[in-house]
Each structure stands twice: as structure tokens, then as C-alpha cells.
C-alpha positions as CSV (number, residue, x, y, z in Angstrom):
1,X,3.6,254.7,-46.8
2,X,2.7,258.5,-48.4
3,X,5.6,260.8,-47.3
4,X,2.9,263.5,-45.9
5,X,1.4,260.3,-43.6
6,X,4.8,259.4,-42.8
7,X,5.4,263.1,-42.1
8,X,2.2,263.4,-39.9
9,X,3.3,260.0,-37.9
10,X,6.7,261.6,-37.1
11,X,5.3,264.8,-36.1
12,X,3.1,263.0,-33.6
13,X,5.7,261.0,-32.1
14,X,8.0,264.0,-31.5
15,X,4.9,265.9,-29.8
16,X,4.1,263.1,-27.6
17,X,7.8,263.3,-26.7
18,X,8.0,266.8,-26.0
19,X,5.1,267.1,-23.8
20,X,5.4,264.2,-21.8
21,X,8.9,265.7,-20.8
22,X,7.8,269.2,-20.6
23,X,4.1,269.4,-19.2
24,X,5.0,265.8,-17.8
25,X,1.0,264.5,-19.6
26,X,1.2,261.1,-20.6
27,X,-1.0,262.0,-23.3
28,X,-1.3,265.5,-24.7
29,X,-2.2,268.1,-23.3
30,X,-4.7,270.6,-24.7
31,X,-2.2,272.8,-25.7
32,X,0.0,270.1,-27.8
33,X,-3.2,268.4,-29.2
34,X,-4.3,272.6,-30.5
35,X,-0.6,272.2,-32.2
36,X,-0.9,268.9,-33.8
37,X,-4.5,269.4,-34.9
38,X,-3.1,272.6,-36.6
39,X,0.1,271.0,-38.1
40,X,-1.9,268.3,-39.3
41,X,-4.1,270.3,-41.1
42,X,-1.4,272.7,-42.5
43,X,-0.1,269.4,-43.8
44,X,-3.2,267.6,-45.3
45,X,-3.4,271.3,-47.2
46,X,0.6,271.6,-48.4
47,X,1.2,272.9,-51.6
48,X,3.7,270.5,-52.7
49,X,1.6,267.0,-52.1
50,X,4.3,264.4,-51.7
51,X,6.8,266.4,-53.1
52,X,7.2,268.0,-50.3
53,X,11.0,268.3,-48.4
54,X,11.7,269.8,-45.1
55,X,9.6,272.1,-43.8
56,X,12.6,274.6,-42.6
57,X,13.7,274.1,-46.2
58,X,10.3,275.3,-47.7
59,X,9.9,278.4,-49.6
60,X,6.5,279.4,-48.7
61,X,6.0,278.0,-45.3
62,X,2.3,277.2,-44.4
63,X,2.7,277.6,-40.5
64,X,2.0,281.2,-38.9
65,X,4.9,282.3,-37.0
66,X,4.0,281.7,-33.9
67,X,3.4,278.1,-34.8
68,X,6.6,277.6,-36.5
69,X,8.9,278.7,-33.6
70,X,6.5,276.4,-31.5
71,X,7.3,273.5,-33.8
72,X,10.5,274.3,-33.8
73,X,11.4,274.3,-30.1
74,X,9.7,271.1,-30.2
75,X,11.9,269.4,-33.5
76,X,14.8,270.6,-31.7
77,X,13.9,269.0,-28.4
78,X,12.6,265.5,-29.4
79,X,14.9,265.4,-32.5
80,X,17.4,264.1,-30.7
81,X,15.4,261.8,-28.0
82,X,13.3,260.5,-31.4
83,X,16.6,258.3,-32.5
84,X,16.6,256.6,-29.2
85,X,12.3,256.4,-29.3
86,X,11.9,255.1,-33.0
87,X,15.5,254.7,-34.4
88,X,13.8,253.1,-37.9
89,X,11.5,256.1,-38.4
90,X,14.3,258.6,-38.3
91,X,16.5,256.6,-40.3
92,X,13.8,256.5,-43.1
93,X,12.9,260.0,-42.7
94,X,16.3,261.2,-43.0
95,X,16.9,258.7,-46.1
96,X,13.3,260.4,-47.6
């Protein structure tokens, strides 16, 4: 699988995580599908194709402020939970 697919995947899974626990939606809300929609995007366009690393490790971010402390909050809440949710995927992420 293309790392950027692979990051999209993993992006989605950690928003679905974070808003069913925060705005309790078992799908997502407007707000969260705005976010992905725009992460998504962001990442379809990133500089650095498939050479791409982390994003908090990225010289010239491609997320606004205001949508990378968004992001953030939501890494650092479904980071954790994501292990227990799809321990493969974060095991090949984190070998990536």
C-alpha cells in the first residue's frame, strides 16, 4: 500500500475515534468530516509524495494553524486508543 494511502487510512481511523468519544457520533460529524476532507486534500497535495515522514517532523507544514493544533489534539487522543483499535496498522506505521 502507498505510504500517503496508508497515511490517509490511519488518519481516518483516528478521527472516527476521536469523535465517536468526544461528540459521541457514530459516524462523523460535520465538523470531523470538514477536518478530514481538508487533511485529505492537504495530503493528496504534499510536497514530498511518498517520501513523506511525520507530519510534526515536516519542515514546511501544509496544515493552517488552526488545523494543525486540531489534528493534533486529535493524534494525541486516539494515538493511544488506535493500538488497542488496529494494533497492525500502528505497528506498520511506526515501522514506515
Amino acid at each position: 500500500m502507498p505510504k500517503i494511502d496508508q497515511e490517509k487510512r490511519i488518519l481516518a481511523v483516528m478521527l472516527k475515534i476521536y469523535c465517536r468519544k468526544k461528540h459521541r457520533s457514530h459516524d462523523l460529524c460535520a465538523e470531523c468530516q470538514t477536518l478530514l476532507s481538508y487533511a485529505l486534500n492537504r495530503l493528496d497535495h504534499c510536497r514530498y509524495g511518498e517520501n513523506k515522514g511525520f507530519c510534526n517532523h515536516c519542515p514546511s507544514p501544509c496544515y493552517n494553524k488552526e488545523n494543525q493544533l486540531k489534528i493534533r489534539k486529535i493524534m494525541a487522543f486516539s494515538g493511544p486508543r488506535l493500538i488497542f483499535h488496529h494494533p497492525i496498522m500502528v505497528i506498520r506505521h511506526l515501522l514506515s
